[in-house]
VEXDREN-2710 file (C-alpha; in Angstrom, 1 decimal):
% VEXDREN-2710
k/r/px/py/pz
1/UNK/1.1/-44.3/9.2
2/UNK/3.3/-41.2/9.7
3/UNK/1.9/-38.0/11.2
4/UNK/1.9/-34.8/8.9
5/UNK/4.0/-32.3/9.6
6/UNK/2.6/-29.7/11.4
7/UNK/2.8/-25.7/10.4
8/UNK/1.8/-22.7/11.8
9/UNK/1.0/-19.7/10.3
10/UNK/0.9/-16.7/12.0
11/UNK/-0.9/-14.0/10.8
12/UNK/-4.8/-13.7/8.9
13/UNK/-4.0/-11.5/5.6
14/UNK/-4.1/-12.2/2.6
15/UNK/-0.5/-13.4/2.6
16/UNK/-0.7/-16.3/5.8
17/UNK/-4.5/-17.4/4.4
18/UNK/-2.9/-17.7/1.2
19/UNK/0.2/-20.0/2.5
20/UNK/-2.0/-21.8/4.8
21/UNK/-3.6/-23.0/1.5
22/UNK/-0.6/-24.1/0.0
23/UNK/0.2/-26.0/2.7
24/UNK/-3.2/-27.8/3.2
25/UNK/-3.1/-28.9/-0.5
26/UNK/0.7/-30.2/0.7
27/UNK/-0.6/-32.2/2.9
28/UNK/1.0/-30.4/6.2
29/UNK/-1.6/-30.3/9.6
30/UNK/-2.2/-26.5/9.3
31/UNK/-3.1/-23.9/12.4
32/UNK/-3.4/-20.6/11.6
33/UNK/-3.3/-17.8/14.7
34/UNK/-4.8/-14.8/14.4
35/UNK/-4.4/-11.7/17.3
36/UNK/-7.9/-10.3/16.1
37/UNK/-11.3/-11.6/16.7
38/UNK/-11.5/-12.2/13.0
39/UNK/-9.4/-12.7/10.0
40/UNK/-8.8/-10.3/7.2
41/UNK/-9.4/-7.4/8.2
42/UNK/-7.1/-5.5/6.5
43/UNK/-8.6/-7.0/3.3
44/UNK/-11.7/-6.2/4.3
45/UNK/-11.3/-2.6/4.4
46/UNK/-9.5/-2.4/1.6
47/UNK/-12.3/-3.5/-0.8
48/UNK/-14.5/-0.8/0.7
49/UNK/-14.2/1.2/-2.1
50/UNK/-14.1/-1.6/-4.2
51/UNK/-11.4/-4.8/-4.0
52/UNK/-8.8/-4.5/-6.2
53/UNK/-7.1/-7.1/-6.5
54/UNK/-3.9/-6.7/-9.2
55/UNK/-3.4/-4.7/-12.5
56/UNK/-3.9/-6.0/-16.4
57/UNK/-0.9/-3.9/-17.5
58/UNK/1.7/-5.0/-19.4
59/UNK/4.5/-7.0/-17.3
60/UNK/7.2/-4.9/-17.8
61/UNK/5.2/-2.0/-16.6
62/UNK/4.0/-4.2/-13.7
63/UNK/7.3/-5.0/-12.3
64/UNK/8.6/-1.6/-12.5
65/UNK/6.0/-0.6/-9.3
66/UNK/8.4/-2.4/-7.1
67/UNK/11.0/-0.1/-7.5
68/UNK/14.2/-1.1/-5.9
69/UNK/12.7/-4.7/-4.6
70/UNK/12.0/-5.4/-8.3
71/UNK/14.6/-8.1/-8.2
72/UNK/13.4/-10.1/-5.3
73/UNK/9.6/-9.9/-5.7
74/UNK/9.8/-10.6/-9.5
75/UNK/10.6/-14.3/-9.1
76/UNK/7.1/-14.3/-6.7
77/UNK/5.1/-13.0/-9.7
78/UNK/6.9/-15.2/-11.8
79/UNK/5.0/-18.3/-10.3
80/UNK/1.9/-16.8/-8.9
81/UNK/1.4/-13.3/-11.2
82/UNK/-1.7/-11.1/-12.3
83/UNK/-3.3/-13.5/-14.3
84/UNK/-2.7/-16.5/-12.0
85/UNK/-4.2/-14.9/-8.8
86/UNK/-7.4/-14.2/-12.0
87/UNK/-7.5/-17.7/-12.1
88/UNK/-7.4/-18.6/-8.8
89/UNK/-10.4/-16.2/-8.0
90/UNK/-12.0/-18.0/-10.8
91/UNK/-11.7/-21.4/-9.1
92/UNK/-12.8/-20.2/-6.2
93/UNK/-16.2/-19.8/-8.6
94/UNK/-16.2/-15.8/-8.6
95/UNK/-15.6/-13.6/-11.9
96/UNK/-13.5/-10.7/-12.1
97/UNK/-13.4/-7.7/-15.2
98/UNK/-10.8/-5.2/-15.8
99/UNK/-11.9/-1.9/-15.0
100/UNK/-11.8/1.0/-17.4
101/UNK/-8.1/2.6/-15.3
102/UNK/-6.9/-1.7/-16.0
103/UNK/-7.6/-2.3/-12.2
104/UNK/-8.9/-5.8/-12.1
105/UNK/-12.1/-6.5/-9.9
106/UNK/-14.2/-9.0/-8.1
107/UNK/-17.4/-9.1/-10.3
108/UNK/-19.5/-7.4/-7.5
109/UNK/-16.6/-5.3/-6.5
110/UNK/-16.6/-6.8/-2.9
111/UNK/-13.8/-8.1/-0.5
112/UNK/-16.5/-10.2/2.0
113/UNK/-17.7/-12.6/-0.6
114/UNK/-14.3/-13.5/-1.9
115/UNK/-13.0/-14.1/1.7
116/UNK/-16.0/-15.9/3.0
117/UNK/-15.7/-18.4/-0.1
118/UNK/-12.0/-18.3/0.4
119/UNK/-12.4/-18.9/4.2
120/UNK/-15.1/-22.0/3.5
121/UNK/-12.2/-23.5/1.2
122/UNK/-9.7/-23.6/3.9
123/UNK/-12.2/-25.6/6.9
124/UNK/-13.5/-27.7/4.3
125/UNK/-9.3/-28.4/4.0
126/UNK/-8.8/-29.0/7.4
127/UNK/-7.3/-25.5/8.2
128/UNK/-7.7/-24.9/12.0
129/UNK/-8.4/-21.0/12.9
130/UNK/-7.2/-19.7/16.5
131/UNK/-8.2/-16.2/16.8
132/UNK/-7.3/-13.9/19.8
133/UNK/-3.8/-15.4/19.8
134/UNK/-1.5/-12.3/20.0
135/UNK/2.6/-14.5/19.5
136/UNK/5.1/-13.4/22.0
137/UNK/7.8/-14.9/20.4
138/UNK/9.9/-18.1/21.2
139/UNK/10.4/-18.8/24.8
140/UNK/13.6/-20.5/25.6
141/UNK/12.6/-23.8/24.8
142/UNK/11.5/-23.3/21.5
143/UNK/7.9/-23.0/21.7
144/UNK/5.7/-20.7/19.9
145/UNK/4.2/-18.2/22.7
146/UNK/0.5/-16.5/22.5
147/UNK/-1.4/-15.1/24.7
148/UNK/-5.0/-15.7/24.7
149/UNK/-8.1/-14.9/26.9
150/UNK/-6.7/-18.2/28.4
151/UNK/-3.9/-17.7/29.5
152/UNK/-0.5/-18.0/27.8
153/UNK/-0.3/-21.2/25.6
154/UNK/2.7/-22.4/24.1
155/UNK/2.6/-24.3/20.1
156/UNK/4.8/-26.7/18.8
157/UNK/5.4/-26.3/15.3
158/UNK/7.9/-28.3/12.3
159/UNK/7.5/-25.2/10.5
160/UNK/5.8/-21.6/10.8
161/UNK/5.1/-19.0/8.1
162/UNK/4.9/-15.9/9.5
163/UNK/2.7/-13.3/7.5
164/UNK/2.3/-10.5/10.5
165/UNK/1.4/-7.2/8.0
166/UNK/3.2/-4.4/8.3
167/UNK/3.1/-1.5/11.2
168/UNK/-0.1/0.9/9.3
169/UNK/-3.5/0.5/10.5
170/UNK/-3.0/-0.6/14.2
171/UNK/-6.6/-1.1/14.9
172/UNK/-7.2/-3.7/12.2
173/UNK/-4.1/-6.0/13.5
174/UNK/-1.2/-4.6/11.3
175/UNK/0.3/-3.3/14.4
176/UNK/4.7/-3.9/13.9
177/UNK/4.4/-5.5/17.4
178/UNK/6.5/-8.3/15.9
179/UNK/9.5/-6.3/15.1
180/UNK/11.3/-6.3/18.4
181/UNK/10.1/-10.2/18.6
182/UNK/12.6/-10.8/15.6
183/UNK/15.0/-8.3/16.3
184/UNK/16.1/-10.1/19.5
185/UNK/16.3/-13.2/17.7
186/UNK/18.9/-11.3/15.8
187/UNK/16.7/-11.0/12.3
188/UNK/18.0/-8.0/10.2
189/UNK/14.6/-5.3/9.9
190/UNK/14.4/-2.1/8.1
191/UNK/12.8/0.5/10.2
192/UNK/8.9/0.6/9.1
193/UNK/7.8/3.4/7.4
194/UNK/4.7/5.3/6.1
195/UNK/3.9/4.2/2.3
196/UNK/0.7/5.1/-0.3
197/UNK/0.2/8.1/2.8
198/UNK/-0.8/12.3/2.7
199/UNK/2.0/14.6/3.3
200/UNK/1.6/17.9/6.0
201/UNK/1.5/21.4/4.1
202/UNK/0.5/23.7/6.7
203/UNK/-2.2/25.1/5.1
204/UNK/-3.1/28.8/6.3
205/UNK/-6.5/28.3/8.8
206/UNK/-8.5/30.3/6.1
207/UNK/-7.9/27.8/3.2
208/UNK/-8.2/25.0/6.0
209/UNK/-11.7/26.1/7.1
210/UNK/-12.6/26.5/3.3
211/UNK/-10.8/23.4/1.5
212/UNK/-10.5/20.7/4.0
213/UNK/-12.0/17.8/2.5
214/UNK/-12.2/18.7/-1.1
215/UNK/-10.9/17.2/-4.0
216/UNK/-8.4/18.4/-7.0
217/UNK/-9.4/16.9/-10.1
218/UNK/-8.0/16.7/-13.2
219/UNK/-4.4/18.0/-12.3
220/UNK/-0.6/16.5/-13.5
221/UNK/1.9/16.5/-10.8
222/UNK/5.7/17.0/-11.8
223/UNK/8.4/16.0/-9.1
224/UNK/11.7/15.6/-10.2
225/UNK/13.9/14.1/-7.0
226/UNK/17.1/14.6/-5.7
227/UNK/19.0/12.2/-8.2
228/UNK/17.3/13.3/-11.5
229/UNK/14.5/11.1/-11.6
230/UNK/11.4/12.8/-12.5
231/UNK/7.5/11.7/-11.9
232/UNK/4.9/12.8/-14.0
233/UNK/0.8/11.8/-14.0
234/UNK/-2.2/13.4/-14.5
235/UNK/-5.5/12.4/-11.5
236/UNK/-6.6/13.8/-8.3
237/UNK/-6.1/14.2/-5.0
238/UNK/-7.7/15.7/-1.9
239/UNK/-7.0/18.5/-0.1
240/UNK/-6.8/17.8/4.8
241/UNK/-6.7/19.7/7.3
242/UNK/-3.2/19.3/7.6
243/UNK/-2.1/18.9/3.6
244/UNK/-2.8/16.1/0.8
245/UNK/-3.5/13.0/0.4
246/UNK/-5.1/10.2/-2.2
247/UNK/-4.0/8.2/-5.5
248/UNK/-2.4/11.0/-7.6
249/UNK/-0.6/11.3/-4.2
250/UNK/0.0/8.1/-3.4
251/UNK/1.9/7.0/-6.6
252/UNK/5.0/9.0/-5.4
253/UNK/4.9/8.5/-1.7
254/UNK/7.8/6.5/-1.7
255/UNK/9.8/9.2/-3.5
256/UNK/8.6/12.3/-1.7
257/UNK/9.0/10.4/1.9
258/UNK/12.6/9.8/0.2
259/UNK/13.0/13.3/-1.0
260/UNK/12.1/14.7/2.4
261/UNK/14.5/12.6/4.7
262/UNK/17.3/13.7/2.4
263/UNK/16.0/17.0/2.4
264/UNK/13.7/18.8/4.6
265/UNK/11.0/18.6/2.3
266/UNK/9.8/18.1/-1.2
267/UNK/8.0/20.3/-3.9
268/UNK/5.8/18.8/-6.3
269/UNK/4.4/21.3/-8.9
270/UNK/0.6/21.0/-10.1
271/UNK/-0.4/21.6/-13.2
272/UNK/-4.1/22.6/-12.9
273/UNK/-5.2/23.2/-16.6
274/UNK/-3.8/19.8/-18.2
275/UNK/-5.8/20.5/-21.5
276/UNK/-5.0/24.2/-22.0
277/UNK/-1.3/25.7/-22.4
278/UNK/0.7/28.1/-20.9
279/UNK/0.4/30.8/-23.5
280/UNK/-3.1/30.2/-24.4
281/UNK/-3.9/31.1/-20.2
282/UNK/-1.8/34.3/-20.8
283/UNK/-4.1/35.9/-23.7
284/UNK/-6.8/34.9/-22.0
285/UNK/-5.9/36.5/-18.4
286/UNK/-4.6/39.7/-20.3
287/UNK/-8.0/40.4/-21.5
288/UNK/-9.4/43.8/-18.8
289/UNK/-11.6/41.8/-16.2
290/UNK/-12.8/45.5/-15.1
291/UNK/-14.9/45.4/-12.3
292/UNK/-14.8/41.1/-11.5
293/UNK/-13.1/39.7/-9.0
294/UNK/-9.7/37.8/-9.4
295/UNK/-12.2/34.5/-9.0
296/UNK/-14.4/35.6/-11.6
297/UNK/-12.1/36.8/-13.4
298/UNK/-10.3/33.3/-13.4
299/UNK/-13.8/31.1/-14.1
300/UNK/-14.6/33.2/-16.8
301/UNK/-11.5/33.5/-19.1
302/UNK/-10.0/30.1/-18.0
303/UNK/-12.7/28.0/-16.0
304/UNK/-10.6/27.8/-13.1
305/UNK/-13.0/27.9/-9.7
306/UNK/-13.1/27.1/-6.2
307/UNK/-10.3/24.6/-4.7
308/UNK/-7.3/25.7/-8.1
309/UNK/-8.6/28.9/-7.4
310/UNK/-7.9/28.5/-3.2
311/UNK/-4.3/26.7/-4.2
312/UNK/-3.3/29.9/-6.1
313/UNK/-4.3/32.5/-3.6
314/UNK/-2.9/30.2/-1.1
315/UNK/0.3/29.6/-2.5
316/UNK/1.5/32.9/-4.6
317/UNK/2.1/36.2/-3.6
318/UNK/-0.6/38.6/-4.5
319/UNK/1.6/40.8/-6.8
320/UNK/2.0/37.3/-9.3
321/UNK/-1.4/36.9/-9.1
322/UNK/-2.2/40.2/-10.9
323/UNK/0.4/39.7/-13.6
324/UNK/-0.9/37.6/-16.2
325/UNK/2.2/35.9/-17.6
326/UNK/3.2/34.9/-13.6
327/UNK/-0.6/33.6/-13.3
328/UNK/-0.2/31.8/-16.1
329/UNK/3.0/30.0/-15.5
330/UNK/2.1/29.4/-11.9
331/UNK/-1.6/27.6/-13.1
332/UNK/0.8/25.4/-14.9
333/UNK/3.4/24.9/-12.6
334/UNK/2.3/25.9/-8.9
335/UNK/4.9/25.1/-6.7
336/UNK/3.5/22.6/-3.4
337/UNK/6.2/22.0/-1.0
338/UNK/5.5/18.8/1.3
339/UNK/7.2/18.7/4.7
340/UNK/6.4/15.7/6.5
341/UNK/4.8/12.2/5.5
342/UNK/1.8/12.1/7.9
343/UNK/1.9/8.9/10.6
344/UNK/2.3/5.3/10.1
345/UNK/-0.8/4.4/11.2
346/UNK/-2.4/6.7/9.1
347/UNK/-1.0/4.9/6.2
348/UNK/-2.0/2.7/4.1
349/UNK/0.4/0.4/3.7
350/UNK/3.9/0.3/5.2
351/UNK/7.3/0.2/4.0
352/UNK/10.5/-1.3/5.3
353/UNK/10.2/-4.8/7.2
354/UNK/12.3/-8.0/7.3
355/UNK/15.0/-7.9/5.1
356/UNK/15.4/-9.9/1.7
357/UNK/19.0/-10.5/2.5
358/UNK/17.9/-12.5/5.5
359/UNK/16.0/-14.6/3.3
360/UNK/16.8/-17.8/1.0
361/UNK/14.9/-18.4/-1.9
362/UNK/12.2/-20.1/-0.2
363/UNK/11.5/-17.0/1.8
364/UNK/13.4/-18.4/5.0
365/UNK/15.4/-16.6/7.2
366/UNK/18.5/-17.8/7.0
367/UNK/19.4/-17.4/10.6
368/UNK/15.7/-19.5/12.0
369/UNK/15.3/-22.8/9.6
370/UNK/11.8/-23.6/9.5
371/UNK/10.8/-20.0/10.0
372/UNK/9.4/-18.5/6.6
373/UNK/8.2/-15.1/6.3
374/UNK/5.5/-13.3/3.6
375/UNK/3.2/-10.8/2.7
376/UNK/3.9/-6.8/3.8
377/UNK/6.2/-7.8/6.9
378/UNK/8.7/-8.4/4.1
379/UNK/11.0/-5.2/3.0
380/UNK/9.4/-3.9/0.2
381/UNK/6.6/-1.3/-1.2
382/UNK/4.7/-0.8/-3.9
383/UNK/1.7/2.2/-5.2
384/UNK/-1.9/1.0/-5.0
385/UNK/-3.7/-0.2/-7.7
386/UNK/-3.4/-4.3/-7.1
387/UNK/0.2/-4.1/-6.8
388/UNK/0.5/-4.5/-2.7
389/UNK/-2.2/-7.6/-2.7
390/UNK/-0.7/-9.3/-5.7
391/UNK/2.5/-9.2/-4.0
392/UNK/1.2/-10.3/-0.9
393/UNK/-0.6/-13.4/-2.4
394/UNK/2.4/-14.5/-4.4
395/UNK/4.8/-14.4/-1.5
396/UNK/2.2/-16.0/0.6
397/UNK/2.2/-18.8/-2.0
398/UNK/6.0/-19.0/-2.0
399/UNK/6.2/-19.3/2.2
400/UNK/3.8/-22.0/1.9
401/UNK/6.0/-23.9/-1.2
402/UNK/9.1/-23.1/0.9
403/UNK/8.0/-24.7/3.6
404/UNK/7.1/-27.2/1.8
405/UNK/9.9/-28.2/0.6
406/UNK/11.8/-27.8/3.4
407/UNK/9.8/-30.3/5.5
408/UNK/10.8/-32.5/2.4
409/UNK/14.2/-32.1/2.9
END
């Protein structure tokens, strides 16, 4: 009787676990090597707040979150898209619903179930887990290289999918230790970057000390970038001690990072009364306010209070502050200028990685046969909301078919 092939996957993410499957059902031995004391981590923390896992909108609409990597990941969702990876949580006997925003859920809005059902799957496939194996790359004969408690201990592998994360959130495993691993093995990389992170203001210690911590509700953000294109969506954000951050925020990382590199910095103007208009905040604010207070003033004619209130007194000189039709324009349009993305750790999620270009179809680099790569490690970015996870799972699922397929051939 022949042997199976054997495969390696590196890396405990969504993407690897979700190759690893793959290529259990294919009938490949499977080893999967973790650096951490536990898989998923990542994952894990992601679903704090609720897992979600991908988005019910329309495709078009879907595909457009990928921006300029729309062509390569496309053909990924075209196999294994939102309403496949539905199904697959289905199977694995969990429901999902689609939330009121479209985000789709786990039933019980929890990551731990979903893995530890995902995770039972896998042994019950013959999947065997090595944890605390950090991979130092190929020595010279070949040989996959970790380090363990042990001791170094070299692998032998037909085939390895590497699904290493990207370089945000060092302390759950996602680390970019990898790059320089590939880099030497002359693997083209795109510098890793902060993505779906806050931005540094320099807020002034008073609105610090007052703000930090609060959120901005109900506000539409404008940014128009250097080339024309403009952004435009109402939600909320939260004010740090060293500027902004959250979903409103997040949306348009990619193009304020962008904006800043080419420029300096980048202004976003915040619209903090979406339901009343510009002229309708001037006859209100021209009425005498007598004795009250600028704040009082403000919550009584046009509701505005506490953290809007903060922005404008931070933000505008006094003088437009006591001239209605400046007030006015500047509650509609208040100028926020951005000048630095905060760090990649910090982030959650990373952009840059191994690029496309280096890849075949099957997701393997051209210049390693029998080395496949998937999940964030891969060069490309995407908002929260599902997007980043569905992409991960579907390029996990392509590794794993590519690999397949090439231990075929």
């Amino acid at each position: 009787m022949t042997t199976p092939p054997f495969t390696a996957v590196i890396g405990g993410g969504p993407a690897g676990l979700m190759a690893a499957e793959v290529l259990s059902h294919g009938g490949a031995r499977v080893a999967l090597y973790d650096a951490m004391p536990s898989v998923g981590r990542k994952f894990l923390m992601a679903g704090k707040g609720g897992l979600n896992l991908t988005h019910s909108e329309p495709r078009e609409q879907f595909l457009a979150r990928y921006g300029a990597r729309r062509p390569q990941i496309s053909p990924l969702l075209d196999a294994f898209g939102p309403d496949d990876l539905r199904q697959w949580v289905h199977e694995l006997g969990l429901e999902t619903f689609i939330g009121s925003s479209g985000r789709v859920f786990p039933a019980d809005m929890k990551a731990s179930p979903l893995l530890r059902t995902w995770l039972k799957r896998l042994q019950a496939a013959g999947v065997i887990f090595h944890l605390r194996h950090r991979w130092q790359g190929w020595p010279e004969d070949g040989t996959l290289r970790f380090i363990t408690h042990q001791g170094e201990q070299p692998v032998s592998a037909d085939a390895i999918i590497l699904a290493l994360g990207g370089g945000s959130w060092t302390r759950l495993g996602s680390d970019g230790d990898w790059v320089p691993l590939l880099q030497a093995r002359g693997v083209p990389i795109a510098p890793l970057e902060p993505s779906n992170c806050g931005f540094d203001v320099g807020w002034s210690d008073h609105f610090r000390a007052r703000f930090a911590g609060q959120p901005v509700k109900s506000v539409i953000l404008h940014f128009t970038d250097g080339q024309g294109v403009t952004f435009h969506r109402q939600g909320e954000f939260v004010i740090t001690e060293t500027g902004v951050e959250g979903s409103l925020i997040y949306a348009v990382s990619a193009q304020l990072r962008e904006e800043i590199k080419r420029r300096g910095t980048a202004v976003i103007h915040l619209d903090l009364t979406p339901n009343q208009s510009q002229p309708r905040l001037q006859t209100r604010l021209s009425r005498p306010r007598g004795s009250r207070s600028l704040s009082s003033h403000l919550q009584s004619k046009v509701g505005l209070k506490g953290v809007k209130t903060g922005l404008l007194r931070e933000i505008m000189p006094p003088a437009n502050l006591a001239n209605p039709a400046r007030l006015a324009a500047a509650i509609k349009t208040l100028p926020l200028r951005l000048v630095a993305p905060r760090p990649l750790d910090e982030a959650i999620s990373s952009a840059g990685g191994v690029l496309f270009e280096a890849l075949d179809e099957r997701l393997m680099i051209r210049a390693l046969p029998g080395v496949f790569c998937a999940g964030e490690m891969l060069d490309w970015e995407a908002p929260t909301g599902g997007y980043l996870l569905t992409a991960c799972f579907a390029s996990g699922r392509a590794a794993g078919q590519g690999a397949l397929d090439w231990l075929e051939r």
